[in-house]
N, C-alpha and C positions, 0 to 999 in steps of 0.2 A: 574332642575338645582340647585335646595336647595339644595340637599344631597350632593355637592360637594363645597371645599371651593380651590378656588387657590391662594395660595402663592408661594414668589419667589423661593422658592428650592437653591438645587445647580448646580453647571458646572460639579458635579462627586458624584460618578461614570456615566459614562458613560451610556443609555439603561433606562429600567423602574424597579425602585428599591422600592421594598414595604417596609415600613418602622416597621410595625403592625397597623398603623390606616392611611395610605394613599401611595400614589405613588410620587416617586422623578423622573422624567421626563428629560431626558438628550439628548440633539443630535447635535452634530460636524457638521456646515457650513461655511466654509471662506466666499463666496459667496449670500447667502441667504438673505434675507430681513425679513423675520417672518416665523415660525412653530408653528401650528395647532396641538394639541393632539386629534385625533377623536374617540370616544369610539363607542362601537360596542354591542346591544344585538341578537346574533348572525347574522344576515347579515345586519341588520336594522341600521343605525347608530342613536345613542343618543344623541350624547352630542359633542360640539365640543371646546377647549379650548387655546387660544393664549397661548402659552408659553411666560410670561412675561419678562423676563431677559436675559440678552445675555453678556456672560462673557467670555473672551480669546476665539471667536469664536466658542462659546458654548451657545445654547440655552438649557434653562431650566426653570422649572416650579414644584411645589409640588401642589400635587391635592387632598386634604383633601377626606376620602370616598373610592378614587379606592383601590378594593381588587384584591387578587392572582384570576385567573380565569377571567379579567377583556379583554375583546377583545380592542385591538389597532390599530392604524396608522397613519403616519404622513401626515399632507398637507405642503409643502415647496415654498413660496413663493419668487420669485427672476424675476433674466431680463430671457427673453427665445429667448437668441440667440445664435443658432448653430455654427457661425461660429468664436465665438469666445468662444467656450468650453461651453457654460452656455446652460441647458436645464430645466427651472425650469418650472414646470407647476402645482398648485396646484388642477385641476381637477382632476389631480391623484392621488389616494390613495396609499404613499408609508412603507415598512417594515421597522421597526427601524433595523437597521445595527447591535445593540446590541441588540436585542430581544432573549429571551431565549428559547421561546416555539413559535412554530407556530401553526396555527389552519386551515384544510382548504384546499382546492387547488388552482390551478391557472386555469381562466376559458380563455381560450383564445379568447379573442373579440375585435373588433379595440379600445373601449375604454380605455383598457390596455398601449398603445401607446401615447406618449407624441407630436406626429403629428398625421397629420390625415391618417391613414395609406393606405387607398383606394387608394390614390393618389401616394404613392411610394416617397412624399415630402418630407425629413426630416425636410426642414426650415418651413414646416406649423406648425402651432398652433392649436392641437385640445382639445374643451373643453367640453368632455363628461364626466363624472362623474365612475372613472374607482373602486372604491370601490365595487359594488355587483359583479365583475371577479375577485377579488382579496383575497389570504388567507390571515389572518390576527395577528398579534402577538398577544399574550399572557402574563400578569402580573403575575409572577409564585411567591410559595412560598417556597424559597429557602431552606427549612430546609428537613435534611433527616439521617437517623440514620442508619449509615455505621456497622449494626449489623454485618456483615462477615469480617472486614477488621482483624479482631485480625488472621487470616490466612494467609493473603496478603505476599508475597516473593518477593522480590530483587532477580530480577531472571539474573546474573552475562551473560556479552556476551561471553564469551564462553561458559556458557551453551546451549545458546541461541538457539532454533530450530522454527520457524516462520513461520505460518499457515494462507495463507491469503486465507481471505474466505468472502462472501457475506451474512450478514445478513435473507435475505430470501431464497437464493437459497440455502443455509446449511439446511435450516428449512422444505421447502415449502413442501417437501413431505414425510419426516420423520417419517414414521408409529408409533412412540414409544412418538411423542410431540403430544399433545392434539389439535386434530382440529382447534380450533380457535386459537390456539398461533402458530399454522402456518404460518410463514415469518414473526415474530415479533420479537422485543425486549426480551419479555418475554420466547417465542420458544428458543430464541438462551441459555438464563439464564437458563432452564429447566434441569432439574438431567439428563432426556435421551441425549441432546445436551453434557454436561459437560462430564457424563461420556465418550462419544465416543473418545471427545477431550483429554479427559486423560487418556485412556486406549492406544488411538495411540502414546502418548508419546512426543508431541508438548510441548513446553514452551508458546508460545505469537500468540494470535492471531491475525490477522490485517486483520483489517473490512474493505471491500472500502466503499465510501464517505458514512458518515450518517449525515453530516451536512445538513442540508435543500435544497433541488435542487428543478428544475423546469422540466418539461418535455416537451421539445422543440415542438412546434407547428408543424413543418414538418414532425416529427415522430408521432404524434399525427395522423397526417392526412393520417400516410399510415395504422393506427391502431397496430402501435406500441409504444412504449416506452421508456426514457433511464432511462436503467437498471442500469447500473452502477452508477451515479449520480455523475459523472462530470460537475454536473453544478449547482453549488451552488449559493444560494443567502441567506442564512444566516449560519454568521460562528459560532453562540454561541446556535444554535437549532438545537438538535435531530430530522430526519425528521422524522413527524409524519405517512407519512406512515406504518412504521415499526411498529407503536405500537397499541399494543392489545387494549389499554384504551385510545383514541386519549386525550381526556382532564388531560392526568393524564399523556403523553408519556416521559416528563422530569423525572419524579420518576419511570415512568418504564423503563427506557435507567440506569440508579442509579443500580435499583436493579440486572440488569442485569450485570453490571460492577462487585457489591459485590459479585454474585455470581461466578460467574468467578474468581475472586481473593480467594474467599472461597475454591476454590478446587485449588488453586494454580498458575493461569493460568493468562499472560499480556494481558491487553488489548492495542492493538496498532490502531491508527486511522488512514486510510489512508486521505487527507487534502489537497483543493483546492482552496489555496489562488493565485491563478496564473491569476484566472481570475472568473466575475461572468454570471449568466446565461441572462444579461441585453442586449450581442451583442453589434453589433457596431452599427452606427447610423438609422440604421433601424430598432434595436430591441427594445423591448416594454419599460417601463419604470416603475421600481417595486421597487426600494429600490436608492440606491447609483449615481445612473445616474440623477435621479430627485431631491435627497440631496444636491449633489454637485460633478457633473461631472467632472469639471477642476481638483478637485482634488484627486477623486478617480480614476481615470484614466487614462493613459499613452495617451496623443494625440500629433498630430502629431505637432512639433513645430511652422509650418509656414502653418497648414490648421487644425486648431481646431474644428473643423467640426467633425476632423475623427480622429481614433481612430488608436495608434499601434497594430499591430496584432502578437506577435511574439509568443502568446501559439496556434492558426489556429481557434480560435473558436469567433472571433469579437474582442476582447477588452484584455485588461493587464490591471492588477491593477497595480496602480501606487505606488512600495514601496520607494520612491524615498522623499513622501511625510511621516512628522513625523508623522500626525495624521492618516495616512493610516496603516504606521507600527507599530503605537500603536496599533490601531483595532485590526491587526494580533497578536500581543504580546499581549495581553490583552486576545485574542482569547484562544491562547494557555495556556497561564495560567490559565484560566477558566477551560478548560478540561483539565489541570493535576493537577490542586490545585481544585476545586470544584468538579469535575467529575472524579478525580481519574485514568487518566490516563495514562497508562505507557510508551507510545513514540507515535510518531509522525512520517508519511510514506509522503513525500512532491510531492504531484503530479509537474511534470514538476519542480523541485526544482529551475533548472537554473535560471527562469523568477525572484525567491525572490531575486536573489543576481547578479539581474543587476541595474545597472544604468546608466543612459541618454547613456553612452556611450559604454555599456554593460558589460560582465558579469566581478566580480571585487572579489577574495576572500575575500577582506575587505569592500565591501559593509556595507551601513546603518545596513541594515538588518540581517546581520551574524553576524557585530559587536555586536548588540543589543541581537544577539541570545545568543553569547559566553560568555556575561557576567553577562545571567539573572541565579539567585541564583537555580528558581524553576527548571527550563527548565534544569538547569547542572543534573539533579537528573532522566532523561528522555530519553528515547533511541530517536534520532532524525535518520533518513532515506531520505535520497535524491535520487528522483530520477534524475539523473544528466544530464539530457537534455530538451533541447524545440527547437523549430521550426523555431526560429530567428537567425541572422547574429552570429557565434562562440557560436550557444550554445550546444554545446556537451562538456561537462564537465567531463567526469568519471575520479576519481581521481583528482578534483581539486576541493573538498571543503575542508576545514581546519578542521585542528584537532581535536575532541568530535563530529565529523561527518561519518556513516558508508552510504557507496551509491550501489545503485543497479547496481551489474555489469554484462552490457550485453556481454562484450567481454567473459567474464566465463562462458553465455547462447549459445552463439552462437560455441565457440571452443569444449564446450562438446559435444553438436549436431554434430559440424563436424567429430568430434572422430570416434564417435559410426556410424556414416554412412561411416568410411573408408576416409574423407577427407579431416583430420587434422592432421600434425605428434606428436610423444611426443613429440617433440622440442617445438612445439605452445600450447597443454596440459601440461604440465609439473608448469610454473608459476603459470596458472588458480588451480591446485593441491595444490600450497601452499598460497592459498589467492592471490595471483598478485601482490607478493612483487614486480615488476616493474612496477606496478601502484600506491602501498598505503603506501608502504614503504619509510617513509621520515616524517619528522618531530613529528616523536613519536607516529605515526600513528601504530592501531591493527591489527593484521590479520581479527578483526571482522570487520574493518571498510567495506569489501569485502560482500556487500551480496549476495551469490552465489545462484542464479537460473535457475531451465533450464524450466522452463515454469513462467505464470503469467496470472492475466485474463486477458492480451492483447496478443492475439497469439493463437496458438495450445494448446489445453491440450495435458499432457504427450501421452495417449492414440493416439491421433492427429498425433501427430506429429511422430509416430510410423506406422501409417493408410493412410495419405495422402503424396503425395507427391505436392498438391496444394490444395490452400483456396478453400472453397465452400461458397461462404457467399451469397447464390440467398436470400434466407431469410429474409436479411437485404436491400430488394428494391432496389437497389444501381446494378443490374446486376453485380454483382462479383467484381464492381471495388474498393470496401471499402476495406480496408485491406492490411496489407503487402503482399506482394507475395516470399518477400525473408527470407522463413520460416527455411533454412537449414536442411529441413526433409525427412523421407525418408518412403514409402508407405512397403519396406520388399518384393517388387512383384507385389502387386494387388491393384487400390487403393479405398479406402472404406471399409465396410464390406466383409469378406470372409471365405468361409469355406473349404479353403484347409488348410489342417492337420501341413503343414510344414511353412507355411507362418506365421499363429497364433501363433505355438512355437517361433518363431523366433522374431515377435510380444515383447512376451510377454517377452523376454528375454530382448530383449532393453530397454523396460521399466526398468526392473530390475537391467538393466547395467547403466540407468540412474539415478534412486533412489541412488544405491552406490555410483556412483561416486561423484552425491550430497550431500552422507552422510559422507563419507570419507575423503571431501576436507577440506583446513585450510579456515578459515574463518566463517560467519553465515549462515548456510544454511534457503536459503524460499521455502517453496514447497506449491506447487497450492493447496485447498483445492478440494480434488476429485481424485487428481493424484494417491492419497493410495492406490484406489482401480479401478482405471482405470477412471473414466469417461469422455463420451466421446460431443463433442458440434457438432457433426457429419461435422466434417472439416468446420466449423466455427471458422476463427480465428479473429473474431471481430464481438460478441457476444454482445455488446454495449446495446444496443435496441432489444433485447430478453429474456422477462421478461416472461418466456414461459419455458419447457420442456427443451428446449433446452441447456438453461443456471441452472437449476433447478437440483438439484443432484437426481436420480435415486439409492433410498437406496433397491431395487431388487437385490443383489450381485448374479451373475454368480459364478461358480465353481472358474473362474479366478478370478475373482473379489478380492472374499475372499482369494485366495493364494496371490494374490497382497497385500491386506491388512495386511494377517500375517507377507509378506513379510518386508515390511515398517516398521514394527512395529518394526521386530528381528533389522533393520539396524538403527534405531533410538535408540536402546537400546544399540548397539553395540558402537555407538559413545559414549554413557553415560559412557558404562563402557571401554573404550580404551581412557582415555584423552589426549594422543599424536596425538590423529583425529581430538582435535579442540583447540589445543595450542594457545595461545592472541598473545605470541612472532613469531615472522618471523623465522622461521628455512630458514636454508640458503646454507646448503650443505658444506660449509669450515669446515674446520678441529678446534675444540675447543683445541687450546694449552694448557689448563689448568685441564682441563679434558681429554685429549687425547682422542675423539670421533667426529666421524660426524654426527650430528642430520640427515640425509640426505646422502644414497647412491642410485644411480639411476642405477638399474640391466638391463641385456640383455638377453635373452633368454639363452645363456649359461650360466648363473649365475655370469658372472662376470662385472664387472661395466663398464655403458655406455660408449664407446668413441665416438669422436667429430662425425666420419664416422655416427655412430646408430641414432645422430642427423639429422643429414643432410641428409640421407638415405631418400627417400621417400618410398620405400618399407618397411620400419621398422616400421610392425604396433600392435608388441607387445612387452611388455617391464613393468617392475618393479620398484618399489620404496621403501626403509626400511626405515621405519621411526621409530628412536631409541627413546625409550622413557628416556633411561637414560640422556638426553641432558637438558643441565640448563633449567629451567623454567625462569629462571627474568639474570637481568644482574649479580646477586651473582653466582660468582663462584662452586655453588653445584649441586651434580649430581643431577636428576629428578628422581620416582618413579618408570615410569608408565613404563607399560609392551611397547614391542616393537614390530611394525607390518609389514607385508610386501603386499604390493598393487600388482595386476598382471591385467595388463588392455590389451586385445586382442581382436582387434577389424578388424582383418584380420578374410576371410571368413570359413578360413580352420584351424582345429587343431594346435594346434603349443607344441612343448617339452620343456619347463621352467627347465631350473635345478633351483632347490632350492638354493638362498646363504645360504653362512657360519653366521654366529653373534655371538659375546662373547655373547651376551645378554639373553640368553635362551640353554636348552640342545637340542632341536629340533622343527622344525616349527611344528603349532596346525592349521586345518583349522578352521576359523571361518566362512566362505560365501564363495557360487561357484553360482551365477546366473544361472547355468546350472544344478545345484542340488540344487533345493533352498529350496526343502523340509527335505532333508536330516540334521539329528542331525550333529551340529557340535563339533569338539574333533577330528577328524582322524588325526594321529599323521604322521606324516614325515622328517625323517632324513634327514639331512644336505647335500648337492651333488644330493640327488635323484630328481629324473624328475617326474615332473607334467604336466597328459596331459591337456593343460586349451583347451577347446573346442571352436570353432569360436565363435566369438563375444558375450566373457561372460568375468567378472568381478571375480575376488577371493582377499579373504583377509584373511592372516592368522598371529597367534601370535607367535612370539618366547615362548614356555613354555607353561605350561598346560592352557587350556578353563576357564574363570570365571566360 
């Protein structure tokens, strides 16, 4: 105990803050009656330390001696009674809510449990000593010299192309990343990783969860895993699984970020502040539940006992409360002022911008969001639903907000299987100006996907026409089953000749139409070159092969992959494919043009009939690139393109339209020829045979 001196500290920052000769000790209880700093030399605990002072609901304490490298955790003293919100039990060893590094796993044993959990009791008291099951935080030394940032890019959203991908299963089997920095931090930072990612021609990539998660005892016990890490319990730690150097994983999560930005590339995080991995009154007791339950967690007003459940996984955190939504805003500004990064992907968004009475575009928490200086400088991503009473959001968060939109997943899917008209394609094509169009809202706000890691990969959903998820113990019944997919014939693997073309072509019909459309396009990381989770569309707890990229490319593989590549370049250079403004098809009085004609197989433009038609399953779109860019009345650049989307089974004859804009249509893409060089030139009036269910896109005027 000599080698440490404790003095009062302060109520902030917030967490364990190294000074250069000791530690400032910080942690939020309305509730509480004392916290214990307990120091840790590896599992063994040393030292334990009342935190002396308690200021605006703030304990805190300076502890002369402790250095970066220091193991931590809190004991929280208070009433322990359930039925009125309060579970404080200091037998348990709990995580500081601001910890920046963790150390460690989670050992699941009834002493983890803040009752005795034998008994299935919540209102018991159990006083086992739950620190040797428990990982532990970590006193870091925040400094790190951002040698790559002099590269770093403001990468504008409409350039924007977004690669969401999994930190280890990007990595795990990568012939060209060095053995042990397989599934790391460092794996993903690696020249062979970078270059892939920039050779396919991606802007931003978005990691799912790496905040610190737990892995839930029931997956545990069928000898599975969750893979994904939807279940966080610390929102300011890189989880250490991921990293090559466990004791070092905050400076390697750092360098992996610099690097990534050195070659150009956003790092986006996807982020689950919806809820933690703590359950409802049954689940163990690890951080924020034994701090101060009432107020980190949504319960039920008139049985505080229990918990709301409106993300399905036990508990909601409660942003209703200021010091909760601080944690959160303190979170994020951490990772994008400290850790440097560039937006934020909101698992289950709707739950952050509800209140008591539910979902409120002007919530606590949006308000708080709209008006922080750092966060304005950050791509934010909602995903715009959860599980509770009106939460299906799409298109209702507020402006400097872009959200995932499943209606533009699920109408493209219908397309390409024959059971969507262009009347219902047609909007999804230019962003959903019937969705996001309104209060000065971008076409980026639209993030357009037709797969994601919840669901079918591209491959999948070309392959099956139903879920196979036996894999995930659960007898097939995890998962959606309204996948909108279409198996082509056969379903599963197959080797008839005609099936796999056809295959493969949807895919290809899928990528363009994704690449083509107005708005940001996401594409699943794997989808480039087919991979497939063998009809598992809820891959959650498959930390295996299964969920794991397969860098073995097949002959198609790789034509997939060249493919991906040409329609990702093709968008860079056609900027009328990812225009910020809404085109909107009305006639420009001042310009005399229409950004927007919508053609019919005889080349002349849609009438209301070719809408309403249900048999009308092919049909065009020119989209004029001479059309203003901003509200200034001046014409635009860019070259002018014409879309041809057929998704009937049988050939169909397109006359080509007319356009001031060009001497003659250029092909640039034919999914049905996708090897072929493009440049083939076609006069004005002539007919093109687009072949069942393929995609073409061609330029008024010569090829870049």
């Amino acid at each position: 105990m000599s080698d440490f001196v404790v003095e009062e500290g302060l109520p902030y920052p917030l967490g364990a803050h190294w000074s250069g000769h000791g530690t400032n000790f910080a942690v939020f209880s309305a509730n509480a009656t004392k916290v214990e700093v307990c120091l840790f030399d590896g599992e063994r605990e040393t030292h334990r330390f009342e935190l002396p002072e308690y200021t605006d609901q703030v304990f805190h304490g300076f502890i002369n001696g402790v250095q970066p490298g220091t193991f931590y955790g809190y004991r929280v003293y208070g009433p322990y009674q359930p039925e009125g919100g309060h579970r404080f039990n200091p037998n348990k060893l709990l995580l500081d809510p601001y910890a920046c590094a963790h150390a460690g796993d989670l050992t699941w044993n009834p002493a983890v449990f803040g009752y005795k959990m034998e008994t299935g009791d919540d209102l018991t008291f159990d006083e086992r000593d739950s620190a040797p099951f428990m990982p532990k935080c970590v006193v870091v030394n925040p400094n790190f010299d951002w040698v790559e940032e002099a590269q770093r890019q403001d990468v504008h959203w409409d350039e924007t192309v977004v690669y969401e991908t999994h930190v280890k299963g990007f990595t795990k089997q990568h012939p060209g990343i060095p053995e042990h920095l397989r599934g790391t931090y460092a794996g993903f930072g690696s020249s062979q990783a970078i270059d892939y990612l920039t050779a396919l021609g991606i802007t931003s990539v978005e990691l799912l969860p790496v905040h610190s998660f737990i892995n839930d005892s029931n997956l545990l016990d069928k000898h599975l895993t969750n893979y994904w890490g939807y279940n966080t319990i610390g929102f300011f730690a890189p989880d250490p699984r991921y990293a090559a150097d466990v004791p070092n994983s905050l400076r390697e999560f750092k360098e992996m970020v610099s690097r990534l930005h050195g070659a150009g590339l956003e790092v986006i995080l996807d982020v689950v502040y919806n809820h933690t991995a703590e359950g409802n009154e049954r689940g163990p007791t690890l951080s924020f539940k034994g701090i101060d339950n009432a107020s980190y967690y949504r319960l039920l007003p008139d049985k505080r006992r229990y918990y709301i459940n409106d993300t399905g996984t036990g508990n909601t955190v409660n942003l209703s409360h200021p010091r909760v939504i601080q944690m959160v805003m303190d979170s994020l500004r951490y990772w994008a002022g400290h850790m440097h990064i560039d937006g934020f992907r909101f698992d289950l968004g709707t739950i952050l911008a509800r209140e008591v009475y539910g979902f409120d575009e002007q919530s606590g928490f949006l308000k708080a969001m709209n008006q922080d200086p750092l966060l304005a400088t950050v791509k934010l991503i909602a995903e715009p639903w959860d599980c509770g009473p009106g939460g299906y959001q799409v298109g209702g968060f507020p402006p400097g907000w872009a959200e995932w939109n499943d209606k533009y997943r699920n109408t493209v899917r219908d397309f390409w299987r024959a059971e969507a008209t262009p009347g219902a394609l047609a909007p999804r094509l230019l962003g959903s100006h019937d969705v996001f169009d309104r209060e000065g809202r971008r076409t980026w706000a639209s993030i357009n996907f037709i797969t994601a890691h919840d669901g079918f990969t591209l491959n999948d959903w070309a392959s099956y026409n139903n879920k196979h998820n036996e894999a995930n113990g659960e007898h097939n019944n995890d998962g959606s089953s309204d996948n909108h997919s279409w198996n082509c014939g056969a379903e599963g693997p197959t080797d008839k000749p005609d099936i796999i073309s056809l295959r493969e072509r949807q895919k290809r019909n899928m990528l363009a139409t994704l690449l083509a459309s107005q708005g940001t396009p996401m594409l699943l990381g794997g989808d480039e070159f087919g991979r497939t989770q063998r009809g598992n569309n809820n891959a959650y707890c498959q930390d295996n092969d299964i969920s794991w990229f397969d860098w073995n490319f097949s002959d198609n593989a790789e034509k997939q992959l060249a493919f991906t590549k040409r329609m990702i370049k093709l968008r860079r250079d056609y900027p009328i494919l990812r225009r910020s403004r809404f085109l909107s098809g009305d006639r420009d009085a001042q310009l005399d043009l229409r950004d927007v004609v919508w053609i019919n197989a005889s080349g002349a433009e849609m009438t209301q009939p070719d809408w309403t038609t249900g048999w009308v399953k092919c049909f065009g779109v020119v989209l004029d690139g001479r059309a203003r860019k901003t509200a200034i009345a001046r014409q635009g650049e860019d070259d002018t393109v014409l879309m041809v989307l057929n998704s009937f089974e049988g050939e169909v004859d397109f006359k080509l339209p007319q356009t001031s804009a060009g001497p003659h249509w250029s092909l640039l893409l034919d999914t049905n020829a996708s090897e072929e060089a493009p440049g083939a030139r076609f006069e004005f009036g002539s007919t093109y045979k687009v072949t069942g269910r393929s995609f073409l896109l061609l330029a008024a005027g010569e090829v870049k």
